[in-house]
C-alpha positions in Angstrom: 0.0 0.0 0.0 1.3 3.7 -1.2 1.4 6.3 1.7 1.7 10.1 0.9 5.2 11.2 1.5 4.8 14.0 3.9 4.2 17.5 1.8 6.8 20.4 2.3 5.3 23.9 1.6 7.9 25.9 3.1 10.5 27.6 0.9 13.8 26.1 0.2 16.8 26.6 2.8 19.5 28.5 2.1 21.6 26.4 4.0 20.9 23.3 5.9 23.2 21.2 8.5 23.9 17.7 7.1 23.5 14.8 9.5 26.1 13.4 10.8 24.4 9.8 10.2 22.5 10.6 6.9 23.7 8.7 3.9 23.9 10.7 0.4 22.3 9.1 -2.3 22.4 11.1 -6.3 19.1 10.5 -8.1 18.5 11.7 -11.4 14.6 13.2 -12.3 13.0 12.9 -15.4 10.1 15.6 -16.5 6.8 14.0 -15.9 4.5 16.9 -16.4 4.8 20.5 -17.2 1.9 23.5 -16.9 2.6 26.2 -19.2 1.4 29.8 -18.1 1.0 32.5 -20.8 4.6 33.9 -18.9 6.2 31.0 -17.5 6.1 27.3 -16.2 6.0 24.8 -13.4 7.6 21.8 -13.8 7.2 18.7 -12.3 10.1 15.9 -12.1 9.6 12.4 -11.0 12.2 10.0 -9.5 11.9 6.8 -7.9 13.4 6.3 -4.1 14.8 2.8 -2.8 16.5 3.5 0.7 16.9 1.6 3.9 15.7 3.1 7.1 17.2 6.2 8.9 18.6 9.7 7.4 18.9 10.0 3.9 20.2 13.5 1.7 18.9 13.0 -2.5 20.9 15.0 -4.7 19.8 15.8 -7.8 22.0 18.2 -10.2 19.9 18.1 -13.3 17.6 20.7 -12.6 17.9 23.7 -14.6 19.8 27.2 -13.4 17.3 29.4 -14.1 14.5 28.2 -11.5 12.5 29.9 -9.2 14.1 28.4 -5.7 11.7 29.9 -3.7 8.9 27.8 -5.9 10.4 24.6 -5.2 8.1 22.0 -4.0 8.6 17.8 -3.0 5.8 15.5 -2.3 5.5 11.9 -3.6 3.8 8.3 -2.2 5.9 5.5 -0.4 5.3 2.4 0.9 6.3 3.7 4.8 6.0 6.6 6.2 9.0 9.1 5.0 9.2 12.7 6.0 11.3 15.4 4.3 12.5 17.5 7.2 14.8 20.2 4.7 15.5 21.4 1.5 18.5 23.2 0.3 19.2 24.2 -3.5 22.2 25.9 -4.9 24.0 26.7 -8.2 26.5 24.8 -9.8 28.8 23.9 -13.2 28.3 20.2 -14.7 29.8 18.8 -18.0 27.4 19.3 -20.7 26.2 15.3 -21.7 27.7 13.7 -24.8 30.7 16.2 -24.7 34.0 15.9 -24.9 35.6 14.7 -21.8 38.3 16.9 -22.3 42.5 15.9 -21.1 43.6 15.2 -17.4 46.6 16.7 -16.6 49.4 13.9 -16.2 47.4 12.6 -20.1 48.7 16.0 -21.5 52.4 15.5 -20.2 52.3 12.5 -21.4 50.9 13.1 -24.8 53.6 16.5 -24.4 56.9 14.0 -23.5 56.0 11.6 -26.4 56.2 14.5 -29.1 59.2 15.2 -28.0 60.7 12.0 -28.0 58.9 11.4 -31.5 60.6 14.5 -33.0 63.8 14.0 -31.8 63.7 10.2 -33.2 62.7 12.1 -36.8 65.3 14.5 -36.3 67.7 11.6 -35.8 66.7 9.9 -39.3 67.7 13.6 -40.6 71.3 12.3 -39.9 70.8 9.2 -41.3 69.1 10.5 -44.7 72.1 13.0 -44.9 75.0 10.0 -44.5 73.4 7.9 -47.2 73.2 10.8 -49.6 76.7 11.7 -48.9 77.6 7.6 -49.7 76.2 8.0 -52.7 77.6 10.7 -53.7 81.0 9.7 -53.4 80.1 6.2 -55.3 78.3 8.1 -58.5 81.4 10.4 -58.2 84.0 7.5 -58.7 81.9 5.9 -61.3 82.8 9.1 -63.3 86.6 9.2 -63.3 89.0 8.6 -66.2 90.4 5.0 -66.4 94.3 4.4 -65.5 96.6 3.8 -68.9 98.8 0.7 -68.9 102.6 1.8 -69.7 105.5 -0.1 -70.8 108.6 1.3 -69.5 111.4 -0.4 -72.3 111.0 -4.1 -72.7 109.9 -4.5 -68.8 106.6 -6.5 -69.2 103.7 -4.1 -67.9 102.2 -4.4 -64.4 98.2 -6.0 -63.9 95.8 -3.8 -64.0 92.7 -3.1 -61.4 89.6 -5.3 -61.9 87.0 -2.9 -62.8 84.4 -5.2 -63.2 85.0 -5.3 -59.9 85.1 -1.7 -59.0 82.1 -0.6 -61.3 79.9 -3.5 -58.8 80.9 -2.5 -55.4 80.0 1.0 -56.4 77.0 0.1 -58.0 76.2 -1.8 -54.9 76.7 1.1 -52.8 74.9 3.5 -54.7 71.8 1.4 -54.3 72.0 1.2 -50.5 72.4 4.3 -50.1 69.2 5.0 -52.4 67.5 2.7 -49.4 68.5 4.0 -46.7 67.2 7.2 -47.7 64.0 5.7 -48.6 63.8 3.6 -45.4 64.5 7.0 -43.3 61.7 9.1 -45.1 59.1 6.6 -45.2 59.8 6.3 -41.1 59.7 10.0 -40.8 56.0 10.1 -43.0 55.0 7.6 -39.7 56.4 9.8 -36.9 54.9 12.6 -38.3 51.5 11.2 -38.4 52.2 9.9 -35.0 53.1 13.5 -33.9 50.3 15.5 -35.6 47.7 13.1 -33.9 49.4 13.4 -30.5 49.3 17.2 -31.2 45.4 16.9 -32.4 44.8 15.6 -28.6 46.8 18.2 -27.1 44.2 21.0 -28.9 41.5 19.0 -27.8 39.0 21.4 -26.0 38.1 20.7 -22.3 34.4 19.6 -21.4 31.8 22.3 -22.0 30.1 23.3 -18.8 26.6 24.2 -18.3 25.3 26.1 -14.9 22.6 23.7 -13.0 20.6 24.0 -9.7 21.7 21.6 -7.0 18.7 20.1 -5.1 19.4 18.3 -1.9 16.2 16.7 -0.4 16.7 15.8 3.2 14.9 13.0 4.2 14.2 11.1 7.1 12.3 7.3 7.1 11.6 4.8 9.6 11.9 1.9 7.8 13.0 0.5 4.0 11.2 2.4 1.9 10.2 2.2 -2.2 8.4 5.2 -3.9 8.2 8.1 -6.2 9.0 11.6 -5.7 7.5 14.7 -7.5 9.8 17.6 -7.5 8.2 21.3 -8.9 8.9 24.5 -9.7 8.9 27.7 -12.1 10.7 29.0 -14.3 9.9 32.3 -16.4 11.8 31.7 -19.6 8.1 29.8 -21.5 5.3 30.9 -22.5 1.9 29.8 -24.8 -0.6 31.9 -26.6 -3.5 31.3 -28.4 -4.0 31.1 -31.6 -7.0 30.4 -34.3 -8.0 29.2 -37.5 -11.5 30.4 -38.5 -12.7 28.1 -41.8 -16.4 29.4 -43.6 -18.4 27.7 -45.3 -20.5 30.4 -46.9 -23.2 27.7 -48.0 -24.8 30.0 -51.0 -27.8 29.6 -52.3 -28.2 25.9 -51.3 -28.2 26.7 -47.2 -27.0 28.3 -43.8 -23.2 29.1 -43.8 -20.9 26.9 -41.1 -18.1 28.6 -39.1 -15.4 26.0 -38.0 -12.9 27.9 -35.0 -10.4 26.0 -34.4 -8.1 26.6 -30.8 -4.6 25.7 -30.9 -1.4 26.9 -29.0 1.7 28.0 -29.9 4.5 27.0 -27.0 8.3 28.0 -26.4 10.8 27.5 -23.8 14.1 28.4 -23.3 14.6 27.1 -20.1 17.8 25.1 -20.3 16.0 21.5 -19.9 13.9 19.4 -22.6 10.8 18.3 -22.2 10.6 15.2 -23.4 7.6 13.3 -23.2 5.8 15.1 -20.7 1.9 15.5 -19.7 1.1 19.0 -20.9 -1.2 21.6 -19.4 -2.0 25.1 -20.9 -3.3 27.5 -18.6 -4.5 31.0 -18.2 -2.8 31.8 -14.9 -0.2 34.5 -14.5 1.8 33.7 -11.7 4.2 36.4 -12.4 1.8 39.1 -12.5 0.8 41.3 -9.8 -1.2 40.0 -6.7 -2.8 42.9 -5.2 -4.6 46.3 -7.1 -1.9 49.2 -6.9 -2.1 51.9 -4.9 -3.0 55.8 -6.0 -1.3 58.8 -4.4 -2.0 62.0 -3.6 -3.5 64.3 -6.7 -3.0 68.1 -5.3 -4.1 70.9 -7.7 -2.6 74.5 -7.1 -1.8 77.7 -9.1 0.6 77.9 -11.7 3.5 80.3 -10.5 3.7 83.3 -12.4 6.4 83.8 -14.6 8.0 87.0 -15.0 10.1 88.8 -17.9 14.1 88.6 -16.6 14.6 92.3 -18.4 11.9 93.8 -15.6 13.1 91.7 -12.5 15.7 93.9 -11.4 15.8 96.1 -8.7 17.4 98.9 -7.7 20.3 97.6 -6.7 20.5 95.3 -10.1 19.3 92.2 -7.6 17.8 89.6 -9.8 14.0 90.0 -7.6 13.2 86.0 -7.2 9.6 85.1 -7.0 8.8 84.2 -3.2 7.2 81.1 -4.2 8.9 78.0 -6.3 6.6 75.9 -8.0 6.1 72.5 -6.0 7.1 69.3 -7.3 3.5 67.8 -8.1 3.5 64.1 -6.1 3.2 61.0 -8.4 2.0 57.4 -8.4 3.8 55.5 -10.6 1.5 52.6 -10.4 0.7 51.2 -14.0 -1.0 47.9 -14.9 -0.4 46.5 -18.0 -2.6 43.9 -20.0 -1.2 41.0 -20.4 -9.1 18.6 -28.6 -7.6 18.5 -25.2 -9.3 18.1 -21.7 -10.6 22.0 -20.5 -10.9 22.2 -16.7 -13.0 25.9 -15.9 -12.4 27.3 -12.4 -14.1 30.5 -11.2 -10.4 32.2 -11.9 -8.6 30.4 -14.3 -8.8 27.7 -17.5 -6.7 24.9 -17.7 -6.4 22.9 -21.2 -5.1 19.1 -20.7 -3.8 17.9 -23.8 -4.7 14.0 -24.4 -1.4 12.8 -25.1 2.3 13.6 -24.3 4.0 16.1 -25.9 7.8 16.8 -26.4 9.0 20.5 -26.5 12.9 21.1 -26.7 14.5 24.3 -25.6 15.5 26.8 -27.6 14.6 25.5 -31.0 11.6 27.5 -31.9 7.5 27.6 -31.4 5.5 24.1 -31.3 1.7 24.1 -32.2 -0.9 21.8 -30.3 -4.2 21.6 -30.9 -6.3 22.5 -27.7 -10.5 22.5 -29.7 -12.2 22.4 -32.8 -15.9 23.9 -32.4 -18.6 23.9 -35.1 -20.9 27.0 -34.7 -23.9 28.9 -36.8 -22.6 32.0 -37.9 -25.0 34.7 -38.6 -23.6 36.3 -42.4 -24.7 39.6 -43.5 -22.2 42.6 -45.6 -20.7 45.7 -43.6 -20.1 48.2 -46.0 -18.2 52.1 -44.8 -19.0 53.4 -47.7 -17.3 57.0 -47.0 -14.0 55.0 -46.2 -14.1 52.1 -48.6 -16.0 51.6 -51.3 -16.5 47.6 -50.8 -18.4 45.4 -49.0 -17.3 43.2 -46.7 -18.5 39.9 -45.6 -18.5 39.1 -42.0 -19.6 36.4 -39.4 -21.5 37.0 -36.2 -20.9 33.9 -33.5 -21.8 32.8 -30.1 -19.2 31.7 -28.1 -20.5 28.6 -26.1 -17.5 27.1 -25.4 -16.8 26.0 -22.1 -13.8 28.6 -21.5 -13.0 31.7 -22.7 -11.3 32.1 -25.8 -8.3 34.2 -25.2 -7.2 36.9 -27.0 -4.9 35.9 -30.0 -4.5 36.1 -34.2 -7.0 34.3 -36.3 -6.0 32.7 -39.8 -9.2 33.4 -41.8 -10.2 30.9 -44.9 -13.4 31.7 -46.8 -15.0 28.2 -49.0 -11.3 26.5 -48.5 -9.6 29.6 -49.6 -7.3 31.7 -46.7 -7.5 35.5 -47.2 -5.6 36.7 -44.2 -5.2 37.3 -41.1 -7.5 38.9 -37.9 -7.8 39.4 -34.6 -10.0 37.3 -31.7 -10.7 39.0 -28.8 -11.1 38.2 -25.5 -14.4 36.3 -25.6 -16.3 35.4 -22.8 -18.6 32.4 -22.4 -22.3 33.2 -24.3 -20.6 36.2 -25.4 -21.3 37.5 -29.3 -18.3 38.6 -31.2 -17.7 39.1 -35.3 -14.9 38.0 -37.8 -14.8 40.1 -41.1 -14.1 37.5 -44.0 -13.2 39.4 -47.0 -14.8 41.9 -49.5 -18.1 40.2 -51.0 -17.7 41.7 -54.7 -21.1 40.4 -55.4 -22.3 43.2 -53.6 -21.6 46.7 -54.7 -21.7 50.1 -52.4 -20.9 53.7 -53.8 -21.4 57.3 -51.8 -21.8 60.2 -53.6 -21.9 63.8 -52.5 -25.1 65.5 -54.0 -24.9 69.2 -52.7 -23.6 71.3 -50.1 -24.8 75.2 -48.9 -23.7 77.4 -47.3 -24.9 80.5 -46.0 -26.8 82.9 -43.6 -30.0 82.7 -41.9 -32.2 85.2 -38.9 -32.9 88.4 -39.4 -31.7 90.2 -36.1 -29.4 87.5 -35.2 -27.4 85.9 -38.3 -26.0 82.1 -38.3 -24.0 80.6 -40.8 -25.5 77.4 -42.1 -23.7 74.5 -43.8 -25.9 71.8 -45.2 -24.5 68.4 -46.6 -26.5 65.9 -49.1 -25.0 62.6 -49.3 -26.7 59.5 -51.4 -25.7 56.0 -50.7 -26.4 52.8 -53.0 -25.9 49.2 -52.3 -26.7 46.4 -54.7 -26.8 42.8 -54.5 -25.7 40.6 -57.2 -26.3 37.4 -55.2 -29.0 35.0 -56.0 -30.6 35.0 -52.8 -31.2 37.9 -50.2 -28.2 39.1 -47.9 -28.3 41.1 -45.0 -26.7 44.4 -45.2 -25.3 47.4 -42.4 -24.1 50.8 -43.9 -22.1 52.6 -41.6 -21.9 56.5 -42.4 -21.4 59.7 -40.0 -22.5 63.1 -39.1 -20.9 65.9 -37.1 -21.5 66.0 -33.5 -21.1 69.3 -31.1 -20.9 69.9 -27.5 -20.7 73.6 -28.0 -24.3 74.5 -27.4 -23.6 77.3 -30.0 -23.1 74.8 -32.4 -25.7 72.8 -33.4 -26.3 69.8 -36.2 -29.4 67.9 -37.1 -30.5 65.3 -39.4 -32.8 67.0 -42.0 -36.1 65.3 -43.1 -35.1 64.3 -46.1 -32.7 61.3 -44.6 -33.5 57.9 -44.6 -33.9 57.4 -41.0 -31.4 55.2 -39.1 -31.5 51.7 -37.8 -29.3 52.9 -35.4 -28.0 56.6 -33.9 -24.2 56.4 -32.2 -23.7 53.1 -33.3 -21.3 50.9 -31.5 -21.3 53.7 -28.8 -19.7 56.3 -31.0 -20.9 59.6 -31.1 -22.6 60.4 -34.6 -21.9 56.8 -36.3 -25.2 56.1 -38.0 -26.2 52.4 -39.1 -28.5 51.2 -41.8 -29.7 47.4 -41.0 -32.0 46.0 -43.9 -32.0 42.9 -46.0 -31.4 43.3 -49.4 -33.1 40.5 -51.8 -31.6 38.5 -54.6 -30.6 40.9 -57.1 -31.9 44.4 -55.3 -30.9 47.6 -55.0 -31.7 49.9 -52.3 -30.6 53.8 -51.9 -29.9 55.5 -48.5 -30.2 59.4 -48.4 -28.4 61.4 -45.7 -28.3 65.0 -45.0 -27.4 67.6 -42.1 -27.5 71.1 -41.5 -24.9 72.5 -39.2 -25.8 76.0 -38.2 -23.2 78.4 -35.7 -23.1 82.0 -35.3 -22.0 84.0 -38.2 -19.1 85.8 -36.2 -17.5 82.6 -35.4 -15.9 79.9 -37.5 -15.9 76.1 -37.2 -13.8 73.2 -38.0 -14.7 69.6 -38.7 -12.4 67.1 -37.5 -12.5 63.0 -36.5 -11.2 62.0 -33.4 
């Protein structure tokens, strides 16, 4: 039967006293399961424990550098009871794995002491190489001298002559060895210098790479032999994942309703130092790394501006510089700011978690890897925007109900219209039964044009004169479809809050589904449905009338 190891939720030790009786065991971890925060991580490493009973410190060095040590957590289950009385983690160097080993010390004099005794062995056949070419030398030199004459010297009888068939072989004889021996010694050098630039190679051999780890030391006490698993955790910062969508329409036609397919996918990175490699993954929308508590706001003070005065009439009599008696004040500030920041979906009042179904490597520091988190099928509602006094097309876009169980996070959406992608938009942050829009493309079976048809301007009252500026604006949209599409027309008029300044609709405008659309100020929409192959025209005009004295400008903000 597995018993809960007992739980440690204290933060880690900086230093810890080592019992005098406790043996030291090194473990090494493997990643079991990592949650990935939209800034940052927690890991969790598992390792199995075999120890007899009493005092026991684990060591584990293969945790990366660049954890949180005040995050780092140990439970686990065991067959007895085991208690973890400390913790105490620190930084250290290691050999990077699979690199070279690099050379010990005494290996490199060794490796140094036989290229010297190599070089001076080749330097030797340098001797040797120079003695046979002098030997042969001398032979091919006595080859070519002048043969002796016999003489008579009266009637003696003449003297024997050398044997030069002889002579001519022992030279010929020597000449050859010598040849050898020259091409012994250089094919022997060829050898010690292969010998030497290998020995060399070594000597240039880099020493290991090192990496900086954290140093975990797990404190442990149990009262008998014990078997189980520990779960090691903590955060790091240097990993992140955010959403991102792919929105597929089916536009239907003629034939039926339209289909809206959004899928949810995430796009994770790490550079933490570690691989995960075959880990449980969870995507969630916690920020641990944000702020806990709602900043504070200091004083606001208002006051008089100080006076400024000319420098050429601040002199006095005496050609003092007259100061003014009161500096300006520093005005106090708060400098709080705040700053926005198919798998298994878990919904807690504060937070979503997405468990992905399978596990999922993710190296470090090798680029972005995409997961599918949903696919939902939803009932888009189509109809054509058209802003006719900004562009003169009409656009199609999609009206949904989220539904989903959590939110859909803020994040870019790849759009495809019947198959076909046509760039790129932007989700927002969508809340559960929630409506929100996606603008697929300009419909050009749908035309829109805005023309201006007159404008006057002029004077009006008799004892009081305003200046009046009337605009006449005509607006046509046709449908080319073969079956009815809903259409909204966005246009504008002025708006004032000078009470001097007033502006109205005139009767002549075709009056407005809706006045300050979409909470704007003077945004004017036209909702209608448009039938197969109809046309309809929108009028809009507006008087702006101000007094006569004054002028007026027209701007967008």
């Amino acid at each position: 039967m597995m018993r809960h190891l007992t739980y440690l939720a204290a933060a880690v030790l900086v230093a810890s006293p080592l019992p005098g009786a406790a043996a030291e065991m090194r473990a090494a971890s493997r990643v079991d399961a990592v949650t990935v925060f939209p800034s940052g991580a927690e890991i969790a490493r598992r390792l199995d424990v075999a120890a007899e009973a009493g005092s026991h410190v684990l060591v584990l060095t293969d945790l990366p550098a660049a954890l949180d040590p005040n995050s780092i957590r140990v439970d686990g289950e065991a067959t007895t009871a085991m208690e973890i009385t400390s913790l105490d983690a620190r930084r250290i160097l290691v050999r990077k794995q699979g690199g070279d080993t690099g050379l010990a010390p005494s290996e490199r004099k060794r490796i140094e002491t036989e290229i010297q005794r190599l070089t001076d062995e080749r330097a030797a056949l340098d001797g040797t190489i120079a003695a046979a070419e002098g030997q042969k030398a001398l032979a091919e030199n006595l080859s070519r001298a002048p043969l002796a004459a016999t003489a008579k010297t009266g009637d003696a009888p003449a003297a024997a002559g050398p044997d030069w068939n002889a002579m001519f072989d022992l030279i010929g004889a020597r000449i050859a060895g010598s040849a050898n021996a020259v091409h012994e010694a250089q094919v022997a050098q060829r050898g010690l210098d292969e010998r030497i630039a290998l020995l060399k190679e070594q000597l240039q051999r880099e020493p290991a790479e090192e990496q900086e780890r954290t140093e975990l030391r797990i404190f442990a006490d149990a009262r008998a032999a014990v078997k189980g698993s520990l779960r090691v955790r903590y955060q790091v910062k240097a990993a992140e994942w955010t959403p991102i969508y792919d929105a597929r329409l089916t536009t239907g036609g003629k034939d039926g309703a339209g289909t809206l397919a959004l899928a949810r996918r995430a796009s994770i990175s790490q550079s933490t130092g570690e691989d995960w490699d075959d880990a449980m993954l969870t995507l969630s929308t916690v920020r641990p790394d944000g702020a806990t508590a709602a900043p504070d706001l200091a004083a606001m003070k208002v006051e008089f501006k100080p006076e400024l005065r000319s420098i050429g009439k601040s002199l006095d009599g005496a050609g003092r510089m007259d100061m003014p008696a009161q500096q300006a004040k520093p005005r106090p500030s708060g400098e709080a700011t705040v700053s926005d920041r198919d798998a298994d979906i878990e919904e807690a009042p504060y937070q979503a978690a997405f468990n992905l179904q399978q596990r999922v490597t993710v190296k470090s520091g090798v680029g972005e890897k995409k997961l599918l988190i949903s696919a939902d099928e939803l009932k888009p509602l189509l109809y054509v925007l058209a802003v006719p006094k900004l562009d003169a097309k009409a656009y199609l876009h999609a009206k949904f109900t989220h539904d989903g169980v959590a939110p859909l996070l803020p994040g870019a959406v790849s759009l495809y219209r019947d198959g076909v992608y046509i760039g790129q938009g932007h989700l927002p942050l969508t809340m559960r039964g929630e409506e929100k829009e996606l603008g697929f493309g300009p419909d050009d079976a749908v035309t829109v044009g805005r023309v201006e048809l007159a404008r006057a301007k002029g004077e009006s009252g008799i004892i009081s004169s305003s200046a009046t500026d009337e605009q006449h604006f005509r607006i046509s949209v046709k449908n080319l479809h073969d079956w009815a599409m809903p259409v909204t027309v966005i246009d504008q008029m002025p708006v004032s809050e000078d009470e001097q300044i007033a502006v109205e609709l005139l009767p002549m405008t075709t009056e407005p589904s809706e006045r300050n659309f979409d909470d704007k100020l003077g945004v004017l929409a036209w909702n209608f449905e448009l039938a197969a192959q109809g046309e309809k025209e929108i009028a809009l005009s507006y008087e702006i009338k101000w007094p006569a004295r004054r002028e007026v400008i027209v701007s967008e903000y």
